[in-house]
C-alpha positions in Angstrom: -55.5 29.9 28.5 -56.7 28.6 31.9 -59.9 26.7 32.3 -61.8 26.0 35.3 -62.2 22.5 36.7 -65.9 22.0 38.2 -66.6 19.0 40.5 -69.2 16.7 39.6 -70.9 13.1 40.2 -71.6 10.7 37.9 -74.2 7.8 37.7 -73.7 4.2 38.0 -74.9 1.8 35.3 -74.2 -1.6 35.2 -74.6 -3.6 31.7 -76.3 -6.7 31.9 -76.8 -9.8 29.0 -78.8 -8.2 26.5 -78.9 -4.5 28.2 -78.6 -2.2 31.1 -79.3 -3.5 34.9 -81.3 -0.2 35.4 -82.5 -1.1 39.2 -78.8 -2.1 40.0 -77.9 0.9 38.5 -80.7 2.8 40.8 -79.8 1.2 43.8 -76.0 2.6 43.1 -76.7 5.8 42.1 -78.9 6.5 45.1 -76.7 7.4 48.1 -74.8 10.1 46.3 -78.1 11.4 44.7 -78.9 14.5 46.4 -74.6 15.6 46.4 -74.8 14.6 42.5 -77.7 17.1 41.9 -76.8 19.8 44.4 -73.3 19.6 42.5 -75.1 19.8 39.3 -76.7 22.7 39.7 -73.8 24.9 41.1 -72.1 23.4 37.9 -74.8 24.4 35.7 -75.5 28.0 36.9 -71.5 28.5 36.7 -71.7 27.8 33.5 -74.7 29.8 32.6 -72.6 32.6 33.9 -69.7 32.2 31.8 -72.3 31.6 28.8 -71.1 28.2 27.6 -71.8 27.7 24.1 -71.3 24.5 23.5 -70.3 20.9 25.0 -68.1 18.5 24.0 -68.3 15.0 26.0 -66.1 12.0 25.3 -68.6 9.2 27.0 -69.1 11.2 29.9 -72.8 11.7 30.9 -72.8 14.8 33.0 -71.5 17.2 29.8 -74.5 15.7 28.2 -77.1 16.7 30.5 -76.0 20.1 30.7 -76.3 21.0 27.7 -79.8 19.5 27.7 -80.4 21.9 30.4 -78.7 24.9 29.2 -80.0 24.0 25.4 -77.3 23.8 23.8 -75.5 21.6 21.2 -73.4 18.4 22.1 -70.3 17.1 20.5 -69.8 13.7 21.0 -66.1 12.3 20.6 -65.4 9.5 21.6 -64.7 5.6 20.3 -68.0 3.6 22.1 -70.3 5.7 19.6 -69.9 2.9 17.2 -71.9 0.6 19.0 -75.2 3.0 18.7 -74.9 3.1 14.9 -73.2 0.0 13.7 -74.4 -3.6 14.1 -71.7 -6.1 15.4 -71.7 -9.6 15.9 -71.8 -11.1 19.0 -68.2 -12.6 20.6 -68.8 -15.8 22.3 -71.6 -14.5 25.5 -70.6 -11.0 24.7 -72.5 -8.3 22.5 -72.6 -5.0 22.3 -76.7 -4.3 23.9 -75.2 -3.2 26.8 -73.1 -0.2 25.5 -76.1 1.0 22.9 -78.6 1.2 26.1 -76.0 3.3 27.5 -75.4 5.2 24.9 -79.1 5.7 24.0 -79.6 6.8 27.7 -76.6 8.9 28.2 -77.0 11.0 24.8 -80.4 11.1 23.2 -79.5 13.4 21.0 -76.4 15.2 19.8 -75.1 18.1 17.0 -72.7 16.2 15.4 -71.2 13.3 16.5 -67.0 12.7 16.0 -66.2 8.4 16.0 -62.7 7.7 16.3 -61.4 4.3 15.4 -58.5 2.5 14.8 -60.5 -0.1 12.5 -62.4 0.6 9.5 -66.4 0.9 10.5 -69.4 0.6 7.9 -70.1 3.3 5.3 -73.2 5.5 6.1 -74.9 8.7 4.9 -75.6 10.2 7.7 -74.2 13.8 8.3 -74.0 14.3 11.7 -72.0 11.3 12.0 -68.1 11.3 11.4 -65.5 8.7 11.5 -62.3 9.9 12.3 -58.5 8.1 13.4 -57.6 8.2 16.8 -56.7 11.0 18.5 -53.2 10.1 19.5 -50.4 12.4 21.3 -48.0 13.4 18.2 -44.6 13.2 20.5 -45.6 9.5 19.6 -44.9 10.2 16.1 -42.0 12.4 16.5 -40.3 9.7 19.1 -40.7 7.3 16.7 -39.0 8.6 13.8 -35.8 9.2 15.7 -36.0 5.7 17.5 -32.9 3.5 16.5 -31.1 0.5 17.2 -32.1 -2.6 18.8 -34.2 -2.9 21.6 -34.7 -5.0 24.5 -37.6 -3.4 26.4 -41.2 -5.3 26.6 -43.4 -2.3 28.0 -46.5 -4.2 29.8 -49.6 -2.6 31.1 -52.2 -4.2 33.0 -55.6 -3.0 34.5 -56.3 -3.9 38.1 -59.8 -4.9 37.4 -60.2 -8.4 36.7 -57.2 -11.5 37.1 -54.3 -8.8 37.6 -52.5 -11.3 40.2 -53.0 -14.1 37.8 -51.8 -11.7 34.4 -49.0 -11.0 36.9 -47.7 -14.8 37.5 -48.2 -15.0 33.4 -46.2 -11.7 32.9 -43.0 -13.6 35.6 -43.2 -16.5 33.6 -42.6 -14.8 30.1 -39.7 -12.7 31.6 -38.0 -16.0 32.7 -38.2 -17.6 29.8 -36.5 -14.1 28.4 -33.5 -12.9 30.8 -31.8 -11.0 27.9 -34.6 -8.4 27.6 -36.2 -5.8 30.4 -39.8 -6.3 31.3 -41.1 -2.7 32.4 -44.6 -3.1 34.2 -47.2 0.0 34.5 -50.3 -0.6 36.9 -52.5 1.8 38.3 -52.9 -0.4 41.7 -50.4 1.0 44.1 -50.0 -2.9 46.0 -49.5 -4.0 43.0 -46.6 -1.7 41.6 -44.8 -2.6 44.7 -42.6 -6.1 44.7 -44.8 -6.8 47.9 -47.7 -7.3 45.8 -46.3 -10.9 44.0 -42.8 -12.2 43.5 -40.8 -10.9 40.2 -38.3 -12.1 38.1 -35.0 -10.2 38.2 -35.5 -8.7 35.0 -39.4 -7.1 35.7 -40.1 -3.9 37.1 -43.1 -2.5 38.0 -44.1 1.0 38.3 -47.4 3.2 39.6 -48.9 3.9 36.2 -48.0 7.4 34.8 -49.5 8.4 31.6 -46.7 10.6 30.5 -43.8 7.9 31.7 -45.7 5.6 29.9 -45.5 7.6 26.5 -42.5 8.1 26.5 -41.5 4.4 26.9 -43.9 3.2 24.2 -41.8 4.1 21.2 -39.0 2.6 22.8 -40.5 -1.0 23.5 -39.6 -3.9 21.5 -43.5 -5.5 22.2 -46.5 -4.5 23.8 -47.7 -6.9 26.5 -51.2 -4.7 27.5 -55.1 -5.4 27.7 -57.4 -4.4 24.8 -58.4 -0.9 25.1 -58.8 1.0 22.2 -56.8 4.1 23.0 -53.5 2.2 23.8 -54.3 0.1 20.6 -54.5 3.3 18.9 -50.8 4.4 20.7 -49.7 1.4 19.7 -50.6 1.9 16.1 -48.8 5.1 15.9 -45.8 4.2 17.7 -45.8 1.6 15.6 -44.9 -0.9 18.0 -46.6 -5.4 18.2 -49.0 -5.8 20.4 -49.7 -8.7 22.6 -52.9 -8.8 24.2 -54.9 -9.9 26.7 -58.4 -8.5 26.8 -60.6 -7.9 29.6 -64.0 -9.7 29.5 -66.1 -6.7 28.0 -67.4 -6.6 24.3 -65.5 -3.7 23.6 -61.9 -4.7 24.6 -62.3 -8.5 22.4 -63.7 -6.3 19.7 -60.4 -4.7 19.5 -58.0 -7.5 20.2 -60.1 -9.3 17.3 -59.4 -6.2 15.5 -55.8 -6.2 16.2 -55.5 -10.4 15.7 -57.3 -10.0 12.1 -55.0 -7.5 10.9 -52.1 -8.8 12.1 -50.7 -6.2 14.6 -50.3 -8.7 17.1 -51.4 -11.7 18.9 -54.0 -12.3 21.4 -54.6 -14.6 24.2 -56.7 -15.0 27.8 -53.3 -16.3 29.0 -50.3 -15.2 27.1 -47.0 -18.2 26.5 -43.5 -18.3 26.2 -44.3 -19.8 22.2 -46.3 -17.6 21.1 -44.1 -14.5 22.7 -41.4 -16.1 21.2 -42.7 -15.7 17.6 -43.8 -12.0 18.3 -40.5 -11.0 18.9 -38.8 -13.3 16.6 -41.1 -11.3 14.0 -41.1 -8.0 15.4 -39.8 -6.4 13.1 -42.6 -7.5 10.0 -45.3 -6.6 12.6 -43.8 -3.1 12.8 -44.2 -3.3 8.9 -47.6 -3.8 8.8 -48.6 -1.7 11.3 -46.7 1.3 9.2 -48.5 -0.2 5.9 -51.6 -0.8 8.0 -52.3 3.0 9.2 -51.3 4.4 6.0 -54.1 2.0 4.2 -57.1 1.2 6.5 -57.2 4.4 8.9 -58.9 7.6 7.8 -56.7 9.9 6.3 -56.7 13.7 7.4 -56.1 15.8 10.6 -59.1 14.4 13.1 -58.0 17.4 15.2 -58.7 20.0 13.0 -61.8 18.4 11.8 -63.2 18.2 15.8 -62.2 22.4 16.0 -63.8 23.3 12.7 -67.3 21.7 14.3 -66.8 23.4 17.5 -66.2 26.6 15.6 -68.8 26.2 13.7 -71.1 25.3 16.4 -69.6 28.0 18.9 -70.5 30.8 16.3 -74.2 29.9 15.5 -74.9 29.9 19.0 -73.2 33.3 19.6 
């Protein structure tokens, strides 16, 4: 089945201490304004034509207010929903204000509403509302029940927002202290994936990110060496492979490392050791254990997939 890809803008909004900066987030938004709406409504009466029936967004904000404008109903799926209907504590100067604003503003109102989350969240009765496991690629799964023998590869991702050159130097030192084993870096900056970017060690190599290279490395790694985000925790989880991780300053990623720490997936730190690498992967292997024990006991159970479909289904043929 072929789908067509339509072109749109998006807003900026910046988060603030306590909420949204919403003239910031004006003042960003407003040289692509008139191309954002002209876009929007070629998108919109496209879509009219092919009589869409229903929208799914996973925290995208343009899905959303096309189906306000074509009234009809919204499937949310995605992980930040958690932060509109759950309370968390605050983590150090960090809280989660920021992402409920932009919830609250991106999606006022929704038919159902799919969570997915590697943690256990709160109990609630509220139907429209469903907490599901992560959505995760199943050749995950599959590679990882045919992996065998020892391995020597620490896969390490990195964003290029925020202290790459410095998680860089941390990432050299680690793989000196570690000749024996092969540290394979992803990035998605292009200076960065070059050797031009910093100096290596001899056993590092660094890559252009590529999702599906990527995948198919992460059941072979020995250790995770990654920031916090909470789809390649989830990855991790089903690959079954320690994590190591250095989060980014946002709520959301120490959330899940705090997560991941708790449980005792994996370690965490702002600025990762030869020590405390050490003991990961001198304990690799019970880590791997309690990841297993750990998404058989503490993730929903079912086929999230499945679950997503019947709703759209559902959804799709009320609307017909």
């Amino acid at each position: 089945m072929e789908f067509p890809v339509l072109a749109m803008d998006l807003p900026i909004v910046y988060a603030r201490p306590g909420g949204l900066a919403l003239w910031r987030s004006f003042a960003g938004t407003l040289p692509s304004l008139p191309r954002m709406l002209h876009r929007f409504r070629q998108v919109r009466r496209e879509l009219q034509r092919r009589n869409a029936r229903v929208f799914i967004s996973d925290y995208e904000p343009a899905t959303a207010r096309l189906a306000y404008a074509l009234d009809k109903p919204l499937i949310l799926v995605d992980q930040q929903s958690k932060y509109r209907h759950f309370d968390f504590p605050p983590i150090g100067e960090l809280d989660q204000a920021g992402e409920r604003e932009r919830l609250r503003l991106f999606f006022p109102r929704f038919a159902h509403n799919f969570i997915l989350s590697f943690f256990p969240l709160p109990s609630h009765a509220i139907p429209s509302i469903t907490v599901l496991a992560p959505l995760v690629p199943q050749e995950l799964i599959a590679q990882r029940s045919i992996q065998q023998g020892p391995k020597s590869l620490v896969l390490v991702y990195l964003s290029e927002h925020l202290g790459m050159v410095s998680s860089l130097g941390h990432i050299d030192l680690l793989a000196t202290a570690f000749p024996h084993l092969e540290f394979r870096l992803y990035t998605s900056s292009e200076k960065l994936a070059s050797n031009s970017g910093a100096t290596s060690a001899p056993n590092v190599t660094r890559s252009r990110f590529s999702r599906a290279k990527f995948l198919a490395d992460l059941p072979n790694a020995l250790v995770l060496i990654s920031n916090a985000g909470h789809n390649l925790i989830s990855e991790a989880i089903a690959a079954q492979i320690p994590m190591y991780l250095i989060p980014l300053p946002t709520f959301d990623q120490h959330l899940c490392a705090s997560r991941v720490q708790s449980a005792s997936l994996g370690l965490v730190s702002e600025a990762p050791s030869v020590t405390s690498l050490g003991t990961l992967l001198e304990n690799a292997d019970a880590y791997r254990r309690r990841i297993r024990d750990y998404a058989q006991n503490c993730l929903p159970q079912g086929d999230s997939l499945a679950c997503i479909t019947r709703e759209v289904e559902r959804q799709a043929a009320e609307c017909a």
